[in-house]
C-alpha positions in Angstrom: -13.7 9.6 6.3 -10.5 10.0 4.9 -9.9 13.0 2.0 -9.2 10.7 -0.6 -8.1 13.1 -3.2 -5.7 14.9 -0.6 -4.4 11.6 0.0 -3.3 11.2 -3.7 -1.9 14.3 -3.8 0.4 14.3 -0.3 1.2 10.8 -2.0 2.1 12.1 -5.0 4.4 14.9 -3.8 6.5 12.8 -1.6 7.4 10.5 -4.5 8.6 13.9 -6.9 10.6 14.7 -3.5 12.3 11.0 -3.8 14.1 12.9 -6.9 16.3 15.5 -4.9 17.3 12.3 -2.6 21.3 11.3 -3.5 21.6 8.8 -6.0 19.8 6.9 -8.4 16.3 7.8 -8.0 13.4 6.7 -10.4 9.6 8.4 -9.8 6.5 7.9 -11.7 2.9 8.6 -10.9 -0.2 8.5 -12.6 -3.5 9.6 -11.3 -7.3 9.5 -13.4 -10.1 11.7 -12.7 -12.5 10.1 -10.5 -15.3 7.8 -11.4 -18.3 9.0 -11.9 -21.1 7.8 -9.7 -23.3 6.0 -12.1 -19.9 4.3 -13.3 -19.2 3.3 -9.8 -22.7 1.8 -8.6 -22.8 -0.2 -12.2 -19.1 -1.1 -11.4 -20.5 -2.9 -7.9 -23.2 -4.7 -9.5 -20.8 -6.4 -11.8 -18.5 -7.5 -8.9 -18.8 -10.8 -7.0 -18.4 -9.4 -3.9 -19.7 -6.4 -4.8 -17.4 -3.1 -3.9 -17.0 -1.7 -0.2 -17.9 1.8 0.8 -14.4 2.7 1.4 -12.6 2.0 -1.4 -16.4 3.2 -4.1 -15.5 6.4 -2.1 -11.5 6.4 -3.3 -12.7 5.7 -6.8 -15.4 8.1 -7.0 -13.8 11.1 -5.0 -9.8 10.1 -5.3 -8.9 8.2 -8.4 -10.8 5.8 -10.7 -7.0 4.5 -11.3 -3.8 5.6 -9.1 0.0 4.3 -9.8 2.5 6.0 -7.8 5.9 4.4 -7.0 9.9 5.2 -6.4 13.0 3.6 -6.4 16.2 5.0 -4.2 19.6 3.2 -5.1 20.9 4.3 -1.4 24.5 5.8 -1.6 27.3 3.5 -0.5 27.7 5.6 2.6 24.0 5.3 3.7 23.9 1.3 3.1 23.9 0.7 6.3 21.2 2.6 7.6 18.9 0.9 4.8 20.4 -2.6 6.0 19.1 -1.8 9.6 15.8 -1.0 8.4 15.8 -3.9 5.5 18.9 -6.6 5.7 20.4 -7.2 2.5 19.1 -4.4 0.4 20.5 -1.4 -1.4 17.4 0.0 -3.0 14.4 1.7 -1.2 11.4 0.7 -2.9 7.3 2.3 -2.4 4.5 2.6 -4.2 2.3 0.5 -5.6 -0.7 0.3 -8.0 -3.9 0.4 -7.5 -6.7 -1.3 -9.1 -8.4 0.5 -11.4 -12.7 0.3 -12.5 -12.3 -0.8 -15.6 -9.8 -4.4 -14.7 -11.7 -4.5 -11.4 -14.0 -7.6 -12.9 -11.4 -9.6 -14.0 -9.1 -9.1 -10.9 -11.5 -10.1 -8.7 -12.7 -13.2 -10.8 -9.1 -14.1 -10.6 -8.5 -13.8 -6.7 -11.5 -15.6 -6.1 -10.2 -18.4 -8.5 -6.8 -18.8 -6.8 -8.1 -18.3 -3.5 -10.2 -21.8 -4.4 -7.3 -23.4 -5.9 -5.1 -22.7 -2.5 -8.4 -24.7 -0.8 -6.8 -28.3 0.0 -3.4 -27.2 1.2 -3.9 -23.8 3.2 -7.9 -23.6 4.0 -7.0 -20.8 6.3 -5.8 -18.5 3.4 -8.5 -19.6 1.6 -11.1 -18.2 3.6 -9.5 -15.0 3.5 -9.5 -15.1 -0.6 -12.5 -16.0 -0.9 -14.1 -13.3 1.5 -11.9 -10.6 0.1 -12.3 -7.9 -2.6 -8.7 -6.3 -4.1 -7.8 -2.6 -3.9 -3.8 -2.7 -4.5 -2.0 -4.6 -6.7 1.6 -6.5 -5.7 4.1 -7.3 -8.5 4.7 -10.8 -7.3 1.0 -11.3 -7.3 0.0 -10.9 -4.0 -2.7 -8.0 -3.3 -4.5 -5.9 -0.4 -7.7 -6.5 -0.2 -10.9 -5.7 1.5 -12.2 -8.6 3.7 -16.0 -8.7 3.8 -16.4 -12.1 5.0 -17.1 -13.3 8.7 -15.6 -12.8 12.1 -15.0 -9.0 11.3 -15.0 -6.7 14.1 -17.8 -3.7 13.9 -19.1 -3.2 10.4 -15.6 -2.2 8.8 -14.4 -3.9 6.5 -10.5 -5.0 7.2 -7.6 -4.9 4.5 -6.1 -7.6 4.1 -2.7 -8.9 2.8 -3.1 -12.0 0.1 0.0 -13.7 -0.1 -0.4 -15.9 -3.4 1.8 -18.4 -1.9 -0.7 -19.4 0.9 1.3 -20.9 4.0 -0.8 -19.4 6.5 0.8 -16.0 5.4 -2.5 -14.4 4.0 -3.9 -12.4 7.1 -5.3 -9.4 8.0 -2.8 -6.2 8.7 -5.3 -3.3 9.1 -8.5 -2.7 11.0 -10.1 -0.7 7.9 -9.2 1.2 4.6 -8.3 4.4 6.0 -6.7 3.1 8.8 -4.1 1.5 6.2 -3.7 4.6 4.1 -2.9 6.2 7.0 -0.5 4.0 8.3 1.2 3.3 5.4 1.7 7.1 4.8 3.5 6.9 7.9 5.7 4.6 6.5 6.8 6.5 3.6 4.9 4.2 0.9 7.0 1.7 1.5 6.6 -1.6 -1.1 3.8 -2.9 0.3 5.5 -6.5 -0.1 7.8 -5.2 2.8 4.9 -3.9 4.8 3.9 -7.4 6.3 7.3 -8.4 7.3 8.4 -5.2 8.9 6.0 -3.2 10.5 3.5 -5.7 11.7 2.9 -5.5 15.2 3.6 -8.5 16.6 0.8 -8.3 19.4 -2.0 -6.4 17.2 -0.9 -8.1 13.9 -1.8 -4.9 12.1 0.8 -1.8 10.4 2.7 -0.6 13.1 3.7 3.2 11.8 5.6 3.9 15.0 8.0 1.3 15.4 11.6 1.4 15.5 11.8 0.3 12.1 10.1 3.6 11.1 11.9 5.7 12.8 15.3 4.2 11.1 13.7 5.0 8.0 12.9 8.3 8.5 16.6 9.1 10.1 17.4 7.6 6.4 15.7 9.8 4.4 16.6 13.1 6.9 20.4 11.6 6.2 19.6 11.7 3.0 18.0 15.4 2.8 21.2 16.2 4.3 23.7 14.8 2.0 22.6 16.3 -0.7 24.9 18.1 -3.1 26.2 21.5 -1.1 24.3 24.9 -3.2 20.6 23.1 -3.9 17.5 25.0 -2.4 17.0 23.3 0.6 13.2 21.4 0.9 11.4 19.0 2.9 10.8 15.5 2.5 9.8 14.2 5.8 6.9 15.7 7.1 4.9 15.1 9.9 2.1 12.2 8.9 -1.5 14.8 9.5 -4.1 13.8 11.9 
């Protein structure tokens, strides 16, 4: 199992590091003590779906509720590097939110409710909805989520992406929990919304975080290390994802 609360903290201290990055950068982080135990097995009795190990273990021994995220307005020069990574943009964003005990109830009513509603035009997201408990929040109001229902491999319980849109797009992108905190550590946080549409593998359909894409990002950010203003202490933003 994953060290939850190391996890937080690496997480954490790569989004202060955004700050010495060229540019407009904007950082912000919040982390709670965790739950306590008690809190956590009353908090699964009053879910739907109940709560899966893996994510009761990031609540109880990470976070009861974690909100990390970053914004880089790439210097002109470096635009191009982002472009290859992300066409069309000329901010790097990461981080996310996620959900906390105390809103878990009423987020999880609510994904259940529009899962239902997507029924009669995309039956195949709705399945996924329905079948899925959420761990991360998505500004445009898509989430990650757990997938407890059928046809899962092993006993894990797959994240999956809920696109609110339906169209097929809802799917799952990681084999479990830690496998996606891992990966997407890899990938420097990046919005998850850009997650799915990046650094999918095409074959596995989950996070790839050794494409080429990655790598392009990571030359970024070294680039950016780099360029920083001549006379600052030199530091380290990229390091190597641990085992």
């Amino acid at each position: 199992m994953l060290n939850y609360k190391a996890w937080i903290e690496r997480a954490v201290r790569f989004t202060e590091r955004v700050r010495q990055l060229p540019g407009e950068t904007e950082v912000e982080s919040r982390a709670a003590p965790p739950l306590r135990a008690d809190k956590v097995e009353a908090l699964r009795r009053r879910l739907p779906l109940g709560l899966p190990l893996p994510f009761s273990n990031f609540l109880s021994r990470g976070s009861a509720s974690f909100s990390f995220t970053y914004s880089w307005d790439v210097p002109q020069r470096l635009v191009a590097r982002l472009e290859a990574v992300f066409p069309s943009k000329e901010c790097l964003l990461g981080g996310s939110t996620f959900c906390n005990g105390r809103e878990l109830p009423a987020v999880q009513s609510a994904c259940l409710e529009w899962g239902a509603a997507l029924d009669k035009d995309y039956p195949e997201d709705k399945k996924i909805w329905s079948k899925s408990v959420p761990f991360l929040q998505i500004l445009n109001g898509d989430y990650l989520a757990l997938y407890v229902g059928p046809g899962r491999r092993g006993r894990q319980a797959p994240v999956a992406y809920l696109d609110h849109d339906g169209c097929g797009f809802s799917r799952i992108i990681a084999g479990s929990f830690d496998q996606f905190l891992r990966a997407w550590e890899g990938l420097y946080y990046v919005n998850p919304l850009e997650l799915r549409t990046f650094f999918v593998d095409p074959i596995s359909g989950y996070l790839n975080s050794t494409s080429r894409k990655k790598f392009q990002l990571q030359e970024l950010l070294e680039l950016g290390v780099q360029s920083r203003r001549s006379g600052e202490r030199p530091t380290t933003l990229i390091r190597r994802q641990p085992g």
